[in-house]
DOZA-185587 format. One record per atom (N, C-alpha, C): x, y, z; residue number from 1; chain; atom name. Coordinates in pm, 1 decimal, padded with zeros to 6 digits. Atoms other than C-alpha are relative to their C-alpha. Example, Ala and Ser with C-alpha at 12.3 -4.5 7.8 and 13.67 -1.06 7.14 Angstrom:
BEGIN
          u          v          w   num   chaine   atome
    00089.0   -00119.0    00000.0     1        A       N
    01230.0   -00450.0    00780.0     1        A      CA
    00090.0    00120.0    00000.0     1        A       C
   -00082.0   -00119.0   -00006.0     2        A       N
    01367.0   -00106.0    00714.0     2        A      CA
   -00077.0    00109.0    00073.0     2        A       C
//
This chain:
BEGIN
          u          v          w   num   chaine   atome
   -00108.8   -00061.2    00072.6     1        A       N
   -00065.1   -00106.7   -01729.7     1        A      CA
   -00027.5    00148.8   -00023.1     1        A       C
    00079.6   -00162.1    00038.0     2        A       N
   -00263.5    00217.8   -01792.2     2        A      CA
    00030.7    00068.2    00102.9     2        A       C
   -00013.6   -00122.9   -00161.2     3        A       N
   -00205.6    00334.4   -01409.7     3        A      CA
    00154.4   -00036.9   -00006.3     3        A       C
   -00132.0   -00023.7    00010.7     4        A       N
    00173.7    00263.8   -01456.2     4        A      CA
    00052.9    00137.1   -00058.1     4        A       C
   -00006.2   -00095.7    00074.9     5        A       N
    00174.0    00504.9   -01749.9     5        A      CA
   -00044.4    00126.9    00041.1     5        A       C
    00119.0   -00123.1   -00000.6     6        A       N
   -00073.6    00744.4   -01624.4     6        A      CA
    00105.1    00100.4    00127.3     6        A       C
   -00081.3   -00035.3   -00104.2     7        A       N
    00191.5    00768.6   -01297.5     7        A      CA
    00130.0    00029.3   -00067.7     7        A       C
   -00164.0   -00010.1    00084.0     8        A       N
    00523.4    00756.2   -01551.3     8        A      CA
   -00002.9    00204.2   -00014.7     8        A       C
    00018.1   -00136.7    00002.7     9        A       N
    00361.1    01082.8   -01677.8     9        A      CA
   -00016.7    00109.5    00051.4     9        A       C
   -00009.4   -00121.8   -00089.4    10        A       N
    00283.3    01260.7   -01398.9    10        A      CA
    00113.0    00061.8    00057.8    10        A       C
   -00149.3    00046.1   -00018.2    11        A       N
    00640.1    01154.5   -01272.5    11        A      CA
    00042.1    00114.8   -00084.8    11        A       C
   -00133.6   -00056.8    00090.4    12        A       N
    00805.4    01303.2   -01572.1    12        A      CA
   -00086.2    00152.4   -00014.1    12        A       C
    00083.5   -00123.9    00024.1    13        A       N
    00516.3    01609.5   -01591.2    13        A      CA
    00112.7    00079.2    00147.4    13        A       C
   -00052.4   -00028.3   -00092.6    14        A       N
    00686.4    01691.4   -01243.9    14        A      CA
    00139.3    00015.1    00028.5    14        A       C
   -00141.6    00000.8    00040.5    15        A       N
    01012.0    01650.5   -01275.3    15        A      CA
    00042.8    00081.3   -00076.6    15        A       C
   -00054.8   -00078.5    00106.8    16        A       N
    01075.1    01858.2   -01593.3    16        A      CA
   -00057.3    00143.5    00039.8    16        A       C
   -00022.0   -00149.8   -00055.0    17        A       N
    00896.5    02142.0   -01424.3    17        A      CA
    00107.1    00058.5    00117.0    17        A       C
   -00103.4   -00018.5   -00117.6    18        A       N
    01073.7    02119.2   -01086.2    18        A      CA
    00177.7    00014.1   -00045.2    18        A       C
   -00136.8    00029.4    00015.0    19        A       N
    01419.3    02000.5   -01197.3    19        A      CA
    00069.1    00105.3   -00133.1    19        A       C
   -00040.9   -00062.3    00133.2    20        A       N
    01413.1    02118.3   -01537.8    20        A      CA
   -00015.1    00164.7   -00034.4    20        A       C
    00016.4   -00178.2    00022.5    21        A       N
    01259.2    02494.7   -01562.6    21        A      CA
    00100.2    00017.4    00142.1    21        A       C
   -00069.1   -00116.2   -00102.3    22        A       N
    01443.2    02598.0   -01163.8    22        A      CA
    00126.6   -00080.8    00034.9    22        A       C
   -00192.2    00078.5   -00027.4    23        A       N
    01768.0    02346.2   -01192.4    23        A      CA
    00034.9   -00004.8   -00130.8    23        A       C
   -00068.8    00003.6    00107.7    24        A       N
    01837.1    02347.2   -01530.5    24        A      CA
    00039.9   -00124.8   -00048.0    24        A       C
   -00071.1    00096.4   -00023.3    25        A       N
    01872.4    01969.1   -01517.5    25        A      CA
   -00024.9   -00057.6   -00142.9    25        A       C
   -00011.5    00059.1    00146.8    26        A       N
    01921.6    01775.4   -01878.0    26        A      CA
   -00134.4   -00078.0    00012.2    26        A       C
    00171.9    00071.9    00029.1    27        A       N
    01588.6    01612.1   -02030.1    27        A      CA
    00078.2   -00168.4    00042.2    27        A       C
   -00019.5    00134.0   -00081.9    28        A       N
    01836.6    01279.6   -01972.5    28        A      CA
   -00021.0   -00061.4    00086.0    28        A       C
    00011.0    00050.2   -00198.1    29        A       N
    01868.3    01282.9   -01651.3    29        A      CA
   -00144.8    00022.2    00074.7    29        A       C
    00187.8    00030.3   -00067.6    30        A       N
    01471.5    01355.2   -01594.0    30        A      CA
   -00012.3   -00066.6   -00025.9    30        A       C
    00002.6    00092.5    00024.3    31        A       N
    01432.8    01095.7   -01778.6    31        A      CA
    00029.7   -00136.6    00086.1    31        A       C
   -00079.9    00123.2   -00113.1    32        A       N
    01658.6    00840.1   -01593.0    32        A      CA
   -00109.3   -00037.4    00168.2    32        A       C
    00070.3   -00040.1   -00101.1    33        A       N
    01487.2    00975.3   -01269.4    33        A      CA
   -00140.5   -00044.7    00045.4    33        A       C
    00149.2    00025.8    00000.3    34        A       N
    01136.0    00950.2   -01378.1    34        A      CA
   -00063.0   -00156.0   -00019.9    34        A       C
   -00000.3    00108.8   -00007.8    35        A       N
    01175.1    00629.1   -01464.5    35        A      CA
    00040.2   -00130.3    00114.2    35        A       C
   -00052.8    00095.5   -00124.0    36        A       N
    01363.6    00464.0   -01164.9    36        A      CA
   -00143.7    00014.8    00150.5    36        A       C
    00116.6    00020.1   -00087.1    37        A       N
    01099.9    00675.6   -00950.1    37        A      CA
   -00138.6   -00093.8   -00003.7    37        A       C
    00114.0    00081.9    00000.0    38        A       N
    00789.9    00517.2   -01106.7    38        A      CA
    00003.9   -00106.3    00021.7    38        A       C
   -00012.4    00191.2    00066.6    39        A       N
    00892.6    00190.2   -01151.6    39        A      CA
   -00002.0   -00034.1    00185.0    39        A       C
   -00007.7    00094.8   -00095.0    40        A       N
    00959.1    00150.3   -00751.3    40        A      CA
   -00127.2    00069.5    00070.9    40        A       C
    00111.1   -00066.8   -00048.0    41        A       N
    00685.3    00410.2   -00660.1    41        A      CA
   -00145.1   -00093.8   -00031.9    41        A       C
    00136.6    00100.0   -00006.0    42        A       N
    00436.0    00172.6   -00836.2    42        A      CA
    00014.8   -00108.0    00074.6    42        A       C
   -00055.3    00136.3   -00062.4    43        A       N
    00580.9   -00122.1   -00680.1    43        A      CA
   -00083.7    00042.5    00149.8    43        A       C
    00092.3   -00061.3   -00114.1    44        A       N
    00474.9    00103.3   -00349.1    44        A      CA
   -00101.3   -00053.1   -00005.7    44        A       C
    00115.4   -00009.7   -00003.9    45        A       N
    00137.3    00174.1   -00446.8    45        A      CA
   -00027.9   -00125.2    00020.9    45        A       C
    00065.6    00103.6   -00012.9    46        A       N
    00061.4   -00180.3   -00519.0    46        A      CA
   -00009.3   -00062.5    00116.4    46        A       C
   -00031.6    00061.5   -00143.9    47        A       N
    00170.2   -00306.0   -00220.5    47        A      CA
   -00106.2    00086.5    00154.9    47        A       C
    00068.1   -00119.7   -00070.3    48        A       N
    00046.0    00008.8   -00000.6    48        A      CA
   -00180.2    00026.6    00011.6    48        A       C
    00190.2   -00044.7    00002.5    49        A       N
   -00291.6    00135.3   -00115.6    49        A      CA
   -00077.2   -00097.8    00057.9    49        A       C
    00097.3    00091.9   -00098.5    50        A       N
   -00477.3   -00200.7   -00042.4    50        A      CA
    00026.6    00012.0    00127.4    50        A       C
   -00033.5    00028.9   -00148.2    51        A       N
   -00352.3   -00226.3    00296.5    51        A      CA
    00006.4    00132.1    00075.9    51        A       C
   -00010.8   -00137.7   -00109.3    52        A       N
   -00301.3    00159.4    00442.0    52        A      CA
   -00110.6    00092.4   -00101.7    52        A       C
    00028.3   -00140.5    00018.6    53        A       N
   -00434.7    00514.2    00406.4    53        A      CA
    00016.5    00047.3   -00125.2    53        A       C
   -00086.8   -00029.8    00065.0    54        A       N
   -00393.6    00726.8    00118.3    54        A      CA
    00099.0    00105.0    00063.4    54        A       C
   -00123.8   -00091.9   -00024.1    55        A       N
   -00220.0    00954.6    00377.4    55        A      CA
    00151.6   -00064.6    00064.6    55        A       C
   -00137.3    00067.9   -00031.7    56        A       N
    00027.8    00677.8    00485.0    56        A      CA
    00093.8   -00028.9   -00108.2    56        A       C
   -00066.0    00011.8    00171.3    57        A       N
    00101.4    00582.9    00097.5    57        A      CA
    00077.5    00161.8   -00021.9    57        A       C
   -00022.9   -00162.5    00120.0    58        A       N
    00132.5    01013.7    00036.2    58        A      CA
    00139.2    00000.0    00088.1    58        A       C
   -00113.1    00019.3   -00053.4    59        A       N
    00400.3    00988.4    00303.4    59        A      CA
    00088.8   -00050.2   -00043.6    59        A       C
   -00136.5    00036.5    00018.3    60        A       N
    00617.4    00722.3    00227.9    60        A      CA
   -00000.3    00037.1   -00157.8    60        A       C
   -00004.8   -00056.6    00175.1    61        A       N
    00545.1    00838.9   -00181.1    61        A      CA
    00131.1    00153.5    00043.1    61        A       C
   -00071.3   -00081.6   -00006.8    62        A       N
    00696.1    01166.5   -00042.0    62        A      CA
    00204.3   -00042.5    00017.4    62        A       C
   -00121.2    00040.5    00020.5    63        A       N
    00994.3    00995.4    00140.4    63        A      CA
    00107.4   -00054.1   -00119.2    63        A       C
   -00113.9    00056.3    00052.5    64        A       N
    01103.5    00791.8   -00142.2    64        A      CA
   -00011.3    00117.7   -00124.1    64        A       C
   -00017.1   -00121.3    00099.8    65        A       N
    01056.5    01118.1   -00412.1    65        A      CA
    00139.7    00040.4    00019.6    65        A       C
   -00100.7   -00081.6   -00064.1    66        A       N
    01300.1    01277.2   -00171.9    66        A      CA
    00137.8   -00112.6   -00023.4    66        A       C
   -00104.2    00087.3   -00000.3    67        A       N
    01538.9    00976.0   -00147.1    67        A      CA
    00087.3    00001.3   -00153.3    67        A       C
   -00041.7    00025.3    00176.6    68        A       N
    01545.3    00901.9   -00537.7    68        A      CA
    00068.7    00118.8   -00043.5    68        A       C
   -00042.1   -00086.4    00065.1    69        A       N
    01597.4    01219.2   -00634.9    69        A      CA
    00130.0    00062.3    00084.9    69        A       C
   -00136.0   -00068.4   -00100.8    70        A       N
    01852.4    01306.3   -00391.4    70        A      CA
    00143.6   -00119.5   -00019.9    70        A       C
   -00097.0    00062.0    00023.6    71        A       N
    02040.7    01004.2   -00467.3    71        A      CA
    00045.4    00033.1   -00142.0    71        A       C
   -00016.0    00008.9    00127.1    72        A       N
    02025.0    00991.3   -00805.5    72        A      CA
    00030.9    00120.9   -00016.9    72        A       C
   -00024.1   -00139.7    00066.2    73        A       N
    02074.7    01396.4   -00834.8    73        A      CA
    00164.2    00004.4    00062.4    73        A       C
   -00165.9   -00015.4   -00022.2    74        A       N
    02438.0    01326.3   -00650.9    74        A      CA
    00087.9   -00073.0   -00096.0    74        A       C
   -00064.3    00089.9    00095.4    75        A       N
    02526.4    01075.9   -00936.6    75        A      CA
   -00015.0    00072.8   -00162.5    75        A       C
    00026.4   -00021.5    00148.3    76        A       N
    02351.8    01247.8   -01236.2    76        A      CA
   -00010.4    00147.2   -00035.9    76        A       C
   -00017.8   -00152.0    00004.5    77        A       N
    02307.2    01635.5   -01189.1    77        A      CA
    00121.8    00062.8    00001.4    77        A       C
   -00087.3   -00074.4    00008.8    78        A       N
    02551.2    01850.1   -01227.5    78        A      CA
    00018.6    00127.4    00109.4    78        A       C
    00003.0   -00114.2   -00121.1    79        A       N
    02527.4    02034.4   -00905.2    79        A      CA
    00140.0   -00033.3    00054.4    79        A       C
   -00178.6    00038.6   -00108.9    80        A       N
    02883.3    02114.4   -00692.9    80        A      CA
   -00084.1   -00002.8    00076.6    80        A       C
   -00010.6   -00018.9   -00138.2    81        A       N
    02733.1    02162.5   -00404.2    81        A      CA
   -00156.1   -00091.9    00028.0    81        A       C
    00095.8    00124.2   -00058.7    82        A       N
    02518.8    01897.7   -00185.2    82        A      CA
   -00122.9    00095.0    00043.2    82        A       C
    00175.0   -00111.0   -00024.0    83        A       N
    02221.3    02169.8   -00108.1    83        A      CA
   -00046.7   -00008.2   -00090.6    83        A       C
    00072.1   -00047.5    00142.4    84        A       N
    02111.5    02243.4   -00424.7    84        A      CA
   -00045.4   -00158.9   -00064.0    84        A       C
    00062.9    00091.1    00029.4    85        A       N
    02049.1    01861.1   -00463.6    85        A      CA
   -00146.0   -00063.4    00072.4    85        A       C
    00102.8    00005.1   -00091.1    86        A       N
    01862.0    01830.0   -00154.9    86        A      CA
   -00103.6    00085.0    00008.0    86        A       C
    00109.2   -00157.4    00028.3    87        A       N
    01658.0    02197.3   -00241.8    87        A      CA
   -00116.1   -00080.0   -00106.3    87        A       C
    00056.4    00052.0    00147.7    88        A       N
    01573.4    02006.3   -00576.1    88        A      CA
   -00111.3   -00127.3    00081.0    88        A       C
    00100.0    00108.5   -00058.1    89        A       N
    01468.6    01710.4   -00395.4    89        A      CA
   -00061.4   -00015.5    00081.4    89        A       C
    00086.7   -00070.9   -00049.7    90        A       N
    01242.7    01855.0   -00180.0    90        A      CA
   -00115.0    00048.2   -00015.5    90        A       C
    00100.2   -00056.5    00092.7    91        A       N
    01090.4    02046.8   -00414.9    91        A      CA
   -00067.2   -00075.7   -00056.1    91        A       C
    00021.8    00080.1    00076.6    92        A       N
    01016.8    01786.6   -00618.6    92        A      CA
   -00082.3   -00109.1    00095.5    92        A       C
    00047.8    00097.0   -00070.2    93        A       N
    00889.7    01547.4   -00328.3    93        A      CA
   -00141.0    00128.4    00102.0    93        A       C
    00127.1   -00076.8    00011.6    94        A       N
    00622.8    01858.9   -00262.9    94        A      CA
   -00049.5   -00013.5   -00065.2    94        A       C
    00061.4    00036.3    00085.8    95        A       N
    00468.3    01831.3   -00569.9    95        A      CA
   -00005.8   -00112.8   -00053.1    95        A       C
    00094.4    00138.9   -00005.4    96        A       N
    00458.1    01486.8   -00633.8    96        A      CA
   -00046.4   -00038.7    00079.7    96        A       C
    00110.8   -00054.2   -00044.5    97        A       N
    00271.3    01485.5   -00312.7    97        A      CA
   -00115.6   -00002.1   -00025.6    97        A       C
    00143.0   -00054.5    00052.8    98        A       N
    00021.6    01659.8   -00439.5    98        A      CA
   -00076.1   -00067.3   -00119.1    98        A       C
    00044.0    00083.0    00098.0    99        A       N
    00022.1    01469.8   -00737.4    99        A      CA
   -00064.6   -00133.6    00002.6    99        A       C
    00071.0    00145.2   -00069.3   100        A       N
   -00018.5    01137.9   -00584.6   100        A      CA
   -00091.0   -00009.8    00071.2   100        A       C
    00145.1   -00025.5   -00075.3   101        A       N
   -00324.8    01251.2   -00382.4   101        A      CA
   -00092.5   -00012.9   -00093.7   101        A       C
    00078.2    00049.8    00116.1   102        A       N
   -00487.9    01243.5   -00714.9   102        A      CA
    00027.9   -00108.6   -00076.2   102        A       C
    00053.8    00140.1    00051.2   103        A       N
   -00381.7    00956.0   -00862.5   103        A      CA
   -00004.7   -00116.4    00151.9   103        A       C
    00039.1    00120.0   -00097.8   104        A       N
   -00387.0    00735.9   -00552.0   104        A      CA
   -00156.4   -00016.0   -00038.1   104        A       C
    00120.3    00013.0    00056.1   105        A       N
   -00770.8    00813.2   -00613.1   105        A      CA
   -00061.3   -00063.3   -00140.1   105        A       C
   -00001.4    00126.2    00128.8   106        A       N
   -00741.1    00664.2   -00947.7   106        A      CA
    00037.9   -00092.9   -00005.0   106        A       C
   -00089.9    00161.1   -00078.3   107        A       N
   -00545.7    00395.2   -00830.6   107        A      CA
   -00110.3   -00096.1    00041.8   107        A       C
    00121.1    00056.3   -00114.4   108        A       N
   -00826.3    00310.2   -00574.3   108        A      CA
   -00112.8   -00056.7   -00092.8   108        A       C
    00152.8   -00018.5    00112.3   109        A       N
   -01102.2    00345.4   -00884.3   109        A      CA
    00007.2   -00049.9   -00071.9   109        A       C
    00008.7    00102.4    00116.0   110        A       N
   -00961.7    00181.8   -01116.8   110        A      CA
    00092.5   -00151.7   -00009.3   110        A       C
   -00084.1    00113.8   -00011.2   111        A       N
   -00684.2   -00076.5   -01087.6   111        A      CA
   -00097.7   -00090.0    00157.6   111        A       C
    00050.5    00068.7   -00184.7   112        A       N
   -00811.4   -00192.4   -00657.1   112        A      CA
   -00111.5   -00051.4   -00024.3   112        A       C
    00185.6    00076.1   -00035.8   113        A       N
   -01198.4   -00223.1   -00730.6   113        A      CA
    00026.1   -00083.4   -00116.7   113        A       C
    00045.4    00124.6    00129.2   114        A       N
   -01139.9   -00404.1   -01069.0   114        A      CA
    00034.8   -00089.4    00087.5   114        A       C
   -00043.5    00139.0   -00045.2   115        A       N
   -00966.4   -00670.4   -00895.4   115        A      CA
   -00042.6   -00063.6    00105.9   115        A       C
    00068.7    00049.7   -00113.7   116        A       N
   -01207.4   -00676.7   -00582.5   116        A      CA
   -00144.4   -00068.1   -00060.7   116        A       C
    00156.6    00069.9    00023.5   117        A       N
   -01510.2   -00721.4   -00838.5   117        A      CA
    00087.4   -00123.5   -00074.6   117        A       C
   -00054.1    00154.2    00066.4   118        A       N
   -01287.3   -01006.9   -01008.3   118        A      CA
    00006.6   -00094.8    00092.5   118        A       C
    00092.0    00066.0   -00173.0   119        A       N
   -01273.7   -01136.2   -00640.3   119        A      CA
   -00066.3   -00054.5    00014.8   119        A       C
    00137.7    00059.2   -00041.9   120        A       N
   -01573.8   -01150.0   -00569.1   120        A      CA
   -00069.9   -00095.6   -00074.7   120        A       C
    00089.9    00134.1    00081.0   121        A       N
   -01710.6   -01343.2   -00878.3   121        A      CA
    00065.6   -00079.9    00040.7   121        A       C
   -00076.2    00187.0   -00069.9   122        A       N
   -01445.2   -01617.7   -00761.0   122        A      CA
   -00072.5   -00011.6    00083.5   122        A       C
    00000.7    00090.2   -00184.2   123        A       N
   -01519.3   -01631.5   -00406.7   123        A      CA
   -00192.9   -00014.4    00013.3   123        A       C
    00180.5    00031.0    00045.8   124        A       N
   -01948.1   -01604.5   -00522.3   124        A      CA
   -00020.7   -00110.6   -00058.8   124        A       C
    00065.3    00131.9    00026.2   125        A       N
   -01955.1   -01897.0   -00728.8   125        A      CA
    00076.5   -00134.1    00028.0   125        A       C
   -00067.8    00126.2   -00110.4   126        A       N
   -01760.5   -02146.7   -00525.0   126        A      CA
   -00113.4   -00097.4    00039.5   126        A       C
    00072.5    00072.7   -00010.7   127        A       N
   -01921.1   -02475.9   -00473.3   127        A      CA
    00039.4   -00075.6    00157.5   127        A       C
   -00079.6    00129.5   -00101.0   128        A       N
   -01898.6   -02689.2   -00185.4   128        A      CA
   -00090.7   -00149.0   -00005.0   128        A       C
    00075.2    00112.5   -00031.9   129        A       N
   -02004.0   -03017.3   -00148.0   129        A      CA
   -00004.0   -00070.3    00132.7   129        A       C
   -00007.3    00031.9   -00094.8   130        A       N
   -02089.7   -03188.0    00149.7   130        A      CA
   -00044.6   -00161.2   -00002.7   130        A       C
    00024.9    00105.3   -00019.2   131        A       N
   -02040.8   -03499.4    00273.8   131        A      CA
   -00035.9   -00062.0    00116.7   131        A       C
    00111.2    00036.2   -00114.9   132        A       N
   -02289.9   -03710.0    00512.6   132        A      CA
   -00021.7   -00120.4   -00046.0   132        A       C
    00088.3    00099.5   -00062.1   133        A       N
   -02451.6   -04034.7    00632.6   133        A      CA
   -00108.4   -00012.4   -00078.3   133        A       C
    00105.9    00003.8    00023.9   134        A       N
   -02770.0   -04115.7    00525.8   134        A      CA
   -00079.2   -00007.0    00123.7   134        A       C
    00014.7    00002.3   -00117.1   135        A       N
   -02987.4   -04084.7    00832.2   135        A      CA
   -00170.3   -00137.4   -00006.8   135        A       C
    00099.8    00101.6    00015.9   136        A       N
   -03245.4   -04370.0    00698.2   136        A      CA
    00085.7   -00109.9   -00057.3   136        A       C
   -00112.8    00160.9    00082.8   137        A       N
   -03055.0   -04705.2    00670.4   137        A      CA
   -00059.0   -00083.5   -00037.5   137        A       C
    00088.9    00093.5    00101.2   138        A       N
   -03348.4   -04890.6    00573.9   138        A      CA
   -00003.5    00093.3   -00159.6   138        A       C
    00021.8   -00055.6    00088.3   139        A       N
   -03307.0   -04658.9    00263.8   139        A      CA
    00049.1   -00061.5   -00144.4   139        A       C
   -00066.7    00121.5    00069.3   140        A       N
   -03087.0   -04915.7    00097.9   140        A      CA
   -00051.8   -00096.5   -00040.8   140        A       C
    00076.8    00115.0    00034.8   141        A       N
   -03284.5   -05174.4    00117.7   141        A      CA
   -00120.4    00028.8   -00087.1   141        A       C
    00126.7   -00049.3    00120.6   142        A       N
   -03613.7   -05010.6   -00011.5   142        A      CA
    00052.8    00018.9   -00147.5   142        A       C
   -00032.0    00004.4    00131.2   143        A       N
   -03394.3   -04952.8   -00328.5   143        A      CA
    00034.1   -00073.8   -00068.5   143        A       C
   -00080.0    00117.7    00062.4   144        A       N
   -03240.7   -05287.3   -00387.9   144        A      CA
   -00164.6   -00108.8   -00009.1   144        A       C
    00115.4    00111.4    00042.1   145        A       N
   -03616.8   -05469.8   -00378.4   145        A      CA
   -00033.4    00094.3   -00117.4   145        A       C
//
């Protein structure tokens, strides 16, 4: 839950500079934004990080920056004109980027290995039992006199 948050904030740290100081965009609508991004951006990571790169994750992290905010800035910004949404969301899918290069690394460090050393104690003290013959069949008998 801590790397949700830790990503909400960077999210909204990013956003309110990009959108907010060089678009002028309402603290609402960062809001709205920052929230729809994280929520499917973590969904990403989780899925992602174990299995790829962090430069395949920084990729599609970029694509969907760009997507979100480009959708969501034609529904919720106040821009006339369709550039100035796509400028924004651009911008904004540069620097988170950059941002996600550092936490993917926290990602990796803290959420991924906890749950590989939780892993491992499972799959370490696993029992098996085995089942077999006896390979002395007079062994029966010596026990019943």
């Amino acid at each position: 839950m801590t790397a949700f948050f830790v990503k909400f904030v960077m999210t909204m740290a990013v956003l309110w500079i990009v959108l907010g100081l060089f678009f002028s965009i309402s603290f609402r609508d960062i809001l709205i934004t920052s929230i729809v991004l994280t929520a499917i951006g973590f969904v990403g990571d989780v899925y992602l990080l174990p299995r790829t790169t962090n430069t395949l994750t920084a990729i599609a992290d970029f694509g969907l920056a760009f997507f979100v905010v480009w959708i969501m800035g034609m529904y919720l910004f106040n821009e006339t004109y369709l550039e100035g949404t796509v400028i924004a969301a651009f911008m904004v899918s540069l620097v988170v980027v950059v941002g996600e290069a550092f936490y993917h690394n926290y990602f990796r460090n803290q959420v991924i290995k906890n749950d590989e050393k939780h892993q491992d104690y499972a799959r370490n003290h696993n029992l098996q039992t085995e089942f077999a013959e006896e390979f002395d069949r007079d062994l029966d008998k010596d026990i019943k006199k």
